[in-house]
N, CA, C and O of each residue as an XYZ file, in Angstrom:
508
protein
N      17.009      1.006     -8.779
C      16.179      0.041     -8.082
C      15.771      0.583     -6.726
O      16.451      1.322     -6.015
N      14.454      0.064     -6.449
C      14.379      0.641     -5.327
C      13.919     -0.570     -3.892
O      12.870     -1.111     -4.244
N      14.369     -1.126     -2.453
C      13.807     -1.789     -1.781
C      12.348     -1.411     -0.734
O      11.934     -0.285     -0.459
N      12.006     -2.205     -0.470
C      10.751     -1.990     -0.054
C      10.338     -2.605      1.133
O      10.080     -3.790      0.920
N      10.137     -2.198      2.560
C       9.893     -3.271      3.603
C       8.645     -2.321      4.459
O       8.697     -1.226      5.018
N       7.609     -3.250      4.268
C       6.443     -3.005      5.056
C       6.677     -2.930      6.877
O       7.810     -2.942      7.358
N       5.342     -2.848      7.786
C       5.620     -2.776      8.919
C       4.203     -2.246      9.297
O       3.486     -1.385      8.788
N       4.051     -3.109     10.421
C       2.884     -1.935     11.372
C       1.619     -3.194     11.084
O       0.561     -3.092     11.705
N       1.754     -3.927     10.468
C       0.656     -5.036     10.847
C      -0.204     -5.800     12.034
O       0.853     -6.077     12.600
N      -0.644     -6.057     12.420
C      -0.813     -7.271     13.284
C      -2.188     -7.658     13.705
O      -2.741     -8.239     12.771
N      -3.047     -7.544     14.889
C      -3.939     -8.193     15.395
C      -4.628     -7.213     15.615
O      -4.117     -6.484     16.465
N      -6.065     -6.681     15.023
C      -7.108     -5.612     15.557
C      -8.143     -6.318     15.646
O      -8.250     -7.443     15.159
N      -9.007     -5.723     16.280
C     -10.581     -5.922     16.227
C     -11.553     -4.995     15.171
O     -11.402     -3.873     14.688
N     -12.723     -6.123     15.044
C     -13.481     -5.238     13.778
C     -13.990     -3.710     14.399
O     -14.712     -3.471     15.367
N     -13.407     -2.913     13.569
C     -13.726     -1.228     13.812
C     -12.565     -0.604     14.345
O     -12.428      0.603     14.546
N     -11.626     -1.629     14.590
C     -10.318     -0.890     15.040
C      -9.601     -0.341     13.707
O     -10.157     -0.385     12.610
N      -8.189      0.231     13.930
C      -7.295      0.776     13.282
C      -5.664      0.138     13.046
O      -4.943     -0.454     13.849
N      -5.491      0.412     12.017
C      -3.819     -0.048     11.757
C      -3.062      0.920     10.557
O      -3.345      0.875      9.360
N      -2.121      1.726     11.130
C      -1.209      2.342     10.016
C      -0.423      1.568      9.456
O       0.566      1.323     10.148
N      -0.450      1.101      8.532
C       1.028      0.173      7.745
C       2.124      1.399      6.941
O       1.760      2.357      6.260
N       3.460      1.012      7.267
C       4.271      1.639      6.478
C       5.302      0.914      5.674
O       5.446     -0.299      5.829
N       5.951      1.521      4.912
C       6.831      0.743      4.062
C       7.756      2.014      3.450
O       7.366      3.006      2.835
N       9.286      1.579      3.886
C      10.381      2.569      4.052
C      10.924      1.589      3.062
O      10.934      0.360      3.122
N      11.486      2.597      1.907
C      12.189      2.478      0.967
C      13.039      3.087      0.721
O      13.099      4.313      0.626
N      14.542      1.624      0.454
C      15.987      2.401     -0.254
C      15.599      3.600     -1.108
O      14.484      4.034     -1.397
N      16.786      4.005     -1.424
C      17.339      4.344     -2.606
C      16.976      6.397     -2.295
O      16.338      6.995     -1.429
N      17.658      6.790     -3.330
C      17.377      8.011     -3.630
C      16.170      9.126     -4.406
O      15.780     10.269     -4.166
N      15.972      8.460     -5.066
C      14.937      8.620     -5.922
C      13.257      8.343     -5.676
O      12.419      8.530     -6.558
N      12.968      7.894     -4.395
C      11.721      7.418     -4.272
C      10.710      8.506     -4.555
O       9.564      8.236     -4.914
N      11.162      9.768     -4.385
C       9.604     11.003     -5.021
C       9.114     10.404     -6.307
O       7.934     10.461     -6.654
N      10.239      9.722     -7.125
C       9.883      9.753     -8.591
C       9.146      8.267     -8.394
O       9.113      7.887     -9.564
N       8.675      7.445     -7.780
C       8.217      6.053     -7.877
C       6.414      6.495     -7.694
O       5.899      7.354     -6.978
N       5.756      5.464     -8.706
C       4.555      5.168     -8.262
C       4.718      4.250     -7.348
O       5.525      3.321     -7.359
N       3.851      4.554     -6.463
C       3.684      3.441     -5.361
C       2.279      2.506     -5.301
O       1.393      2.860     -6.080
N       2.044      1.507     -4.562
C       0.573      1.057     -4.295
C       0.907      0.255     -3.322
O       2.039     -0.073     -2.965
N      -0.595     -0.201     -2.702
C      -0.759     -1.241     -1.756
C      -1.694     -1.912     -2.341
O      -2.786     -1.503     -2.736
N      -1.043     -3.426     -2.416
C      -1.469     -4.701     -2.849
C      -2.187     -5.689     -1.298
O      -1.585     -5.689     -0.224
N      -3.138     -6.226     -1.449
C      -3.081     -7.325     -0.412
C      -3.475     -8.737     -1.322
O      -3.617     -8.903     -2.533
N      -3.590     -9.759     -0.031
C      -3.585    -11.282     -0.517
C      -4.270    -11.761      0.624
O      -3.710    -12.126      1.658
N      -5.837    -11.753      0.366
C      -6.373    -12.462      1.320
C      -5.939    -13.958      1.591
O      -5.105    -14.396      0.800
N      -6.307    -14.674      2.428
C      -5.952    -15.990      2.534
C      -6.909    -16.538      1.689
O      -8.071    -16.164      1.531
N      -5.961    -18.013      0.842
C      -6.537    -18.253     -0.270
C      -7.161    -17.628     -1.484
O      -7.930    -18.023     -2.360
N      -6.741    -16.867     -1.297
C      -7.527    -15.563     -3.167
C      -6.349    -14.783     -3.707
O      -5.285    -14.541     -3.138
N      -6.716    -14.468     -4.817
C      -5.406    -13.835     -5.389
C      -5.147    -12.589     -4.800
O      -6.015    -12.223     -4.007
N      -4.078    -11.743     -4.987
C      -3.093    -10.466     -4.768
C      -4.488     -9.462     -5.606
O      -4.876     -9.710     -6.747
N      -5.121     -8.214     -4.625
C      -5.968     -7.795     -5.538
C      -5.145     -6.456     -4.765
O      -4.343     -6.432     -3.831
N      -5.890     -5.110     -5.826
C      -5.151     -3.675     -5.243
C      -6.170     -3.115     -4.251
O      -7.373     -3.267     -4.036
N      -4.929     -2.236     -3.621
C      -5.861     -1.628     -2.399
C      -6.404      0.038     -2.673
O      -7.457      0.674     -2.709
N      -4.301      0.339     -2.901
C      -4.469      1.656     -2.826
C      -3.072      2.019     -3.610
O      -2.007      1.418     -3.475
N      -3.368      3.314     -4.591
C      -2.126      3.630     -5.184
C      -1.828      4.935     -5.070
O      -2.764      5.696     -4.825
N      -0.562      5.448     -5.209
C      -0.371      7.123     -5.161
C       0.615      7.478     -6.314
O       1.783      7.274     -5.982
N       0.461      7.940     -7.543
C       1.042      7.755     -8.585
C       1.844      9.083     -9.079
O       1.084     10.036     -8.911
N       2.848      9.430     -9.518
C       3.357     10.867     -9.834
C       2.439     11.337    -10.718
O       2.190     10.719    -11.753
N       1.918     12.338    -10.437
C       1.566     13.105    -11.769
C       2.482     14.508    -12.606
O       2.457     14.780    -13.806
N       3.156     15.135    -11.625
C       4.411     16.265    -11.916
C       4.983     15.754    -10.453
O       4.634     14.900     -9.638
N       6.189     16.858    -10.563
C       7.317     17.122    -10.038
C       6.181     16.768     -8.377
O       4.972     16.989     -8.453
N       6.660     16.356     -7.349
C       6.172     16.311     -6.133
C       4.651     15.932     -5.758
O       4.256     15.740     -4.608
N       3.877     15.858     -6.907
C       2.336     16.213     -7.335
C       1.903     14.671     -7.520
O       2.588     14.000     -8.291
N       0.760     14.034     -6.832
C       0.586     12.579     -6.535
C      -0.607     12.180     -7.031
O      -1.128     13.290     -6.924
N      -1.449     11.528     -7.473
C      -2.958     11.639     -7.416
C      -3.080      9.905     -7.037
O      -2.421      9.051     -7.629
N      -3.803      9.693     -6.225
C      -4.073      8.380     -5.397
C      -5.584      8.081     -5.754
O      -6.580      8.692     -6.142
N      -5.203      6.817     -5.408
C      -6.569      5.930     -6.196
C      -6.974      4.640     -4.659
O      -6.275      4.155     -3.770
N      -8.493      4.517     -5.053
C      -8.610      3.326     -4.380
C      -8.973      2.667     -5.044
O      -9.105      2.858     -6.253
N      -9.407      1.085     -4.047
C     -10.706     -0.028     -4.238
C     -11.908      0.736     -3.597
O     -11.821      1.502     -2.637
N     -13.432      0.294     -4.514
C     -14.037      0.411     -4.174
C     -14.334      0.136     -2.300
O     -14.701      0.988     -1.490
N     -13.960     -1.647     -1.985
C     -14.258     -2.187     -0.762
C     -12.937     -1.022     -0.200
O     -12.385     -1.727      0.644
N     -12.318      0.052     -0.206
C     -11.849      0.576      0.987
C     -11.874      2.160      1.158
O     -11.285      2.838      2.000
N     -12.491      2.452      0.407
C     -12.634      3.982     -0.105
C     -13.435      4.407      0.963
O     -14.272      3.653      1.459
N     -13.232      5.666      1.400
C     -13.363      6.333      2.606
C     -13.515      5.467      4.049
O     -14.366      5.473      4.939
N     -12.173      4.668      3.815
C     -11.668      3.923      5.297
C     -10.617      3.621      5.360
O     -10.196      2.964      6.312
N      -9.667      4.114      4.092
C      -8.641      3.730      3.989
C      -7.837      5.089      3.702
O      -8.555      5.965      3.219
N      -6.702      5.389      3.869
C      -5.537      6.860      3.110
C      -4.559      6.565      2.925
O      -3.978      6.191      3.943
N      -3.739      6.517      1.633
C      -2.090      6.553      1.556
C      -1.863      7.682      0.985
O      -2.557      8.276      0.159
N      -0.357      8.115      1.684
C       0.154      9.134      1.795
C       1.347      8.892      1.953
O       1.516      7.673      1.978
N       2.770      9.756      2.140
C       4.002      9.237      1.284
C       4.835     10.843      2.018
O       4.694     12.059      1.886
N       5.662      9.953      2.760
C       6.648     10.965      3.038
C       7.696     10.713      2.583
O       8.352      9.720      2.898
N       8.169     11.897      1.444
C       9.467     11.610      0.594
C      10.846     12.298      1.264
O      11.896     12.176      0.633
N      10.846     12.957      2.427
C      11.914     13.305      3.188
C      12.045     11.992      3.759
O      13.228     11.668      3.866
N      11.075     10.971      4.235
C      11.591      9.934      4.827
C      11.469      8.634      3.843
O      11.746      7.619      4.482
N      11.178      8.394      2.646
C      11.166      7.515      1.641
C      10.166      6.818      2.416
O      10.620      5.740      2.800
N       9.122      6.995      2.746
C       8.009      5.965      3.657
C       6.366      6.560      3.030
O       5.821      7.662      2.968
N       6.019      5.249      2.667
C       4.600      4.520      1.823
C       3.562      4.714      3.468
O       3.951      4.403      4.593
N       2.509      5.179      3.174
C       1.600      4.814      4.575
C       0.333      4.212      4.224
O       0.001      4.398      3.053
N      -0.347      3.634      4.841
C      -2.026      3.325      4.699
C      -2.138      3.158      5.974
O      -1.465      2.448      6.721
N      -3.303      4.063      6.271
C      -3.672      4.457      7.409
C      -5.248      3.678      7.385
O      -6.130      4.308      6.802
N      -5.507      2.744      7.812
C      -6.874      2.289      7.766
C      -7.812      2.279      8.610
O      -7.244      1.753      9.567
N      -8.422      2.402      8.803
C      -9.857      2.569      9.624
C     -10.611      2.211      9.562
O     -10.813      1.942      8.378
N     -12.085      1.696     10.686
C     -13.155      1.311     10.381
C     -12.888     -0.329      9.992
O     -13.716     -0.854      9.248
N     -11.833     -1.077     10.445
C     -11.713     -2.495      9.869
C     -12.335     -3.660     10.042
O     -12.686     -4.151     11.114
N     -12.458     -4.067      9.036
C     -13.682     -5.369      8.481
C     -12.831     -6.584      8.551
O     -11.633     -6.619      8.270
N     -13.466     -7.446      8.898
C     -12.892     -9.052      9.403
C     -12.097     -9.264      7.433
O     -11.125    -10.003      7.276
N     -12.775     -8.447      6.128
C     -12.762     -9.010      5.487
C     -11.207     -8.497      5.185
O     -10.398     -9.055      4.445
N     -11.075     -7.682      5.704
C      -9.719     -6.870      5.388
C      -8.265     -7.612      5.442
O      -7.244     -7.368      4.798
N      -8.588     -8.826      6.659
C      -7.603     -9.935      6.802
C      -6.906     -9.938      5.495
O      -7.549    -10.053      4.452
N      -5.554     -9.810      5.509
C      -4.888    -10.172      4.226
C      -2.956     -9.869      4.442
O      -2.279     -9.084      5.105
N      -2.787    -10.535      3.864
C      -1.376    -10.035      4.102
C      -0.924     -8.992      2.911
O      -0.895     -9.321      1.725
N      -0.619     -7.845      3.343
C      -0.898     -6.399      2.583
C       0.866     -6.191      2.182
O       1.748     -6.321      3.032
N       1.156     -5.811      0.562
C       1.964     -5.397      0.302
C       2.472     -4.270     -0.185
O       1.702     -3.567     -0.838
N       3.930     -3.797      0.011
C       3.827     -2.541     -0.734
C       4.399     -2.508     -2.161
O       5.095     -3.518     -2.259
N       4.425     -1.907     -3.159
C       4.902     -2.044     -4.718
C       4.953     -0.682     -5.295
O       4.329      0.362     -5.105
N       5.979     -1.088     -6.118
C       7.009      0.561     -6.850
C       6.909     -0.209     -8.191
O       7.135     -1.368     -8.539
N       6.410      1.084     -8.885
C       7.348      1.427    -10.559
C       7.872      2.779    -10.750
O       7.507      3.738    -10.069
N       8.892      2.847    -11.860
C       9.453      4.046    -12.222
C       8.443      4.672    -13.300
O       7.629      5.579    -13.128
N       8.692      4.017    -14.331
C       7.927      4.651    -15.744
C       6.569      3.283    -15.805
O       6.577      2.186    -15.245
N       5.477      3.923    -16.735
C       4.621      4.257    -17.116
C       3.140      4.479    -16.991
O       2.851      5.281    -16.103
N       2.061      3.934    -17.705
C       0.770      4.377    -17.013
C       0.298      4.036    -16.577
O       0.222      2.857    -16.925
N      -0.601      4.352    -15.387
C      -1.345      4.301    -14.344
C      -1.835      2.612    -14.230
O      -2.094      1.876    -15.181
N      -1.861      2.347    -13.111
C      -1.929      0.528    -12.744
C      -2.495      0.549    -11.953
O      -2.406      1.454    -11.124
N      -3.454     -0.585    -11.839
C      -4.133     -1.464    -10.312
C      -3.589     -2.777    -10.661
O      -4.166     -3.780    -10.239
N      -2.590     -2.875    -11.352
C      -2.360     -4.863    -11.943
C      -1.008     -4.748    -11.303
O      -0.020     -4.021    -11.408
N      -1.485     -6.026    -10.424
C      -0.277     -6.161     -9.789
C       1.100     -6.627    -11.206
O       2.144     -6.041    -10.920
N       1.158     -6.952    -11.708
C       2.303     -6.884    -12.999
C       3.299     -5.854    -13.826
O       4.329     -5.771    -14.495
N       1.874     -4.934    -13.094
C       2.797     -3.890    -13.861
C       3.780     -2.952    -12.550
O       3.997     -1.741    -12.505
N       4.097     -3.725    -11.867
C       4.632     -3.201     -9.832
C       6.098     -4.189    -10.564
O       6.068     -5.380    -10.874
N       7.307     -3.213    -10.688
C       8.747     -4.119    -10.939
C       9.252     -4.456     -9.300
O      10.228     -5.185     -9.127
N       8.626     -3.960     -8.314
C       9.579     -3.707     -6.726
C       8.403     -4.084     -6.166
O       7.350     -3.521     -6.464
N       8.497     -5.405     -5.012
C       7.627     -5.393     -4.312
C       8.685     -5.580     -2.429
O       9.852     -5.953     -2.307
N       7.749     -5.179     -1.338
C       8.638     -6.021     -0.395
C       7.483     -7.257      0.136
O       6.503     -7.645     -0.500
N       7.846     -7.627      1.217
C       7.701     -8.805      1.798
C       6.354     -9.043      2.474
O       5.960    -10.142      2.866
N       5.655     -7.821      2.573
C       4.335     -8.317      3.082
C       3.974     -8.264      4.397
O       4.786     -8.774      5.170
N       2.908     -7.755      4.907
C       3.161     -8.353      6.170
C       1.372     -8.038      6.878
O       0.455     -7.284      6.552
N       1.551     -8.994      7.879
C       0.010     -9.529      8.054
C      -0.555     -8.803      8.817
O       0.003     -8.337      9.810
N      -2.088     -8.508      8.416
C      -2.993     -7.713      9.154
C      -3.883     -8.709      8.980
O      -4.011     -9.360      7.943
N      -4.885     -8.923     10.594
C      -5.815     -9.903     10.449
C      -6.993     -9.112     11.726
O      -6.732     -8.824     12.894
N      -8.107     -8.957     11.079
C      -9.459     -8.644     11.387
C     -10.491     -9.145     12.235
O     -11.494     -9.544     11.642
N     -10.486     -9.250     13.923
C     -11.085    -10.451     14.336
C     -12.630    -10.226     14.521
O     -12.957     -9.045     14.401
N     -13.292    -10.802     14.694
C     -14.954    -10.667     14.755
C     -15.241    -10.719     16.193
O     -16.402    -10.644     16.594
């Protein structure tokens, strides 16, 4: 099993910046797909951004359309820590952003198929 606790949220202005991270237990985290989920206010949990094993150390990351070339996750496995580095931020971006792990199988943007999530934590976009 692995735990999961976000960080680095809070209050920007539109065009500003926010790194979110999320440091995870356990031993094993090279071997986890990871992603970032958010939850705008009032709308469902949609995906942001994923970084998935493909071999031994070897990752291939995916976006959403709405964040692709303004958004980067990246993954330091000496320190078990998830990043999204965002940029360029849109009022629409407001959401409370999560991070999510699986061990085994194929490739996901559904939040269902995420067995580990942590707690979330709020980024909000002001105009």
């Amino acid at each position: 099993q692995v735990q999961l606790l976000e960080s680095g949220g809070g209050l920007v202005q539109v065009g500003g910046s926010l790194r979110l991270s999320c440091a995870a237990s356990g031993r094993t985290f090279s071997s986890y797909n990871m992603a970032w989920f958010r939850q705008p206010p009032g709308k469902e949990r949609e995906f942001v951004s994923s970084m998935r094993t493909i071999g031994t150390g070897v990752y291939s990351a995916e976006y959403a359309d709405s964040v692709k070339g303004r958004f980067t996750i990246s993954r330091d496995n000496a320190k078990n820590t998830l990043y999204l580095e965002m940029r360029n931020l849109r009022a629409e971006d407001t959401a409370v952003y999560y991070c999510a792990a699986y061990l085994n199988g194929p490739p996901s943007k559904m939040a269902r198929s995420y067995a580990y999530w942590g707690q979330g934590t709020q980024v909000t976009v002001s105009s």
